[in-house]
C-alpha positions as CSV (number, residue, x, y, z in Angstrom):
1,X,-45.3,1.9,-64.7
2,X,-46.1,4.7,-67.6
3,X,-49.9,3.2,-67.3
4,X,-49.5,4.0,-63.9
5,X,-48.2,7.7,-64.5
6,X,-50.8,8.4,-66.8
7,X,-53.7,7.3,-64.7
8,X,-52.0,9.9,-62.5
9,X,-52.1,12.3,-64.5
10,X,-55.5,12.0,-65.5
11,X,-57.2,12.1,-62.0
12,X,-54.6,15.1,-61.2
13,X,-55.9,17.0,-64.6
14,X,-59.8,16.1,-63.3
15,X,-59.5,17.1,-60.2
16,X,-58.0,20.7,-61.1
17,X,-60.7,20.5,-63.4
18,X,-64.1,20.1,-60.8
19,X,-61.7,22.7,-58.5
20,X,-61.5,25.2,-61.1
21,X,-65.5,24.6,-62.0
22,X,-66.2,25.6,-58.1
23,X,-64.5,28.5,-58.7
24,X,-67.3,29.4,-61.1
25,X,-69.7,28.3,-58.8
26,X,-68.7,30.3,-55.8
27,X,-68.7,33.2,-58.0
28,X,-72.3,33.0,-58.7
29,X,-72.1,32.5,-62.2
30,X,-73.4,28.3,-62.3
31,X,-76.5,29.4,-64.4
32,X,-74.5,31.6,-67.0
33,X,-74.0,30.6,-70.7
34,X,-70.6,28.5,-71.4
35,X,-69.7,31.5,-74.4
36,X,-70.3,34.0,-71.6
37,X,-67.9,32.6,-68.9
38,X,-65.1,31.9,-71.8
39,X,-65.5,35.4,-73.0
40,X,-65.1,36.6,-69.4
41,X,-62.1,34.6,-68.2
42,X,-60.5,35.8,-71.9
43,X,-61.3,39.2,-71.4
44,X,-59.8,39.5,-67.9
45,X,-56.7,37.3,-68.7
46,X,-56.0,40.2,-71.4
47,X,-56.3,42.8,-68.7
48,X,-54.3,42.0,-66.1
49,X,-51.5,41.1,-68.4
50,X,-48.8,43.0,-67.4
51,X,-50.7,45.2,-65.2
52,X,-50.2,44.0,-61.3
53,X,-52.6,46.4,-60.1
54,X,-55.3,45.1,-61.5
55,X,-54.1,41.6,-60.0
56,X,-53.9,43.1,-56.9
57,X,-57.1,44.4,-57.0
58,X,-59.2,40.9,-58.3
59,X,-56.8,38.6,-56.3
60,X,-58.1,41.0,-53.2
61,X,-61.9,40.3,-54.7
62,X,-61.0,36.6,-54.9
63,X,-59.2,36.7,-50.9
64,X,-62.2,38.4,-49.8
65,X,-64.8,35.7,-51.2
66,X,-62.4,33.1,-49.9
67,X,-62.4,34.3,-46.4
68,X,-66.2,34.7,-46.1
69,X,-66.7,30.7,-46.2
70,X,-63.6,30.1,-44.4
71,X,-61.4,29.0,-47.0
């Protein structure tokens, strides 16, 4: 049963993995260096901490892109 829960786990942990890699992918940034996209996603976790305007303003970046394929 814990084998069972674990192999669970895993494919739940991969597939949030490959979703959150299309994420990059549909932002146009496939072809950029690894130390690049880190230092992005690290820069803009610091700035929207604690301030929900900037949220509001890349989750209405991120809505947008989503709509324009349908998503």
């Amino acid at each position: 049963m814990a084998k069972s829960a674990t192999a669970e786990a895993r494919k739940k942990d991969t597939r949030e993995k490959i979703e959150l890699g299309g994420l990059i992918v549909k932002a146009g940034l496939r072809y950029e260096k690894r130390s690049l996209l880190l230092g992005l996603l690290i820069d803009a976790g610091r700035r929207i901490k604690g301030d929900e305007t900037e949220k509001a303003r890349l989750a209405a970046i991120g809505a947008e892109a989503f709509g324009n394929d349908g998503e």
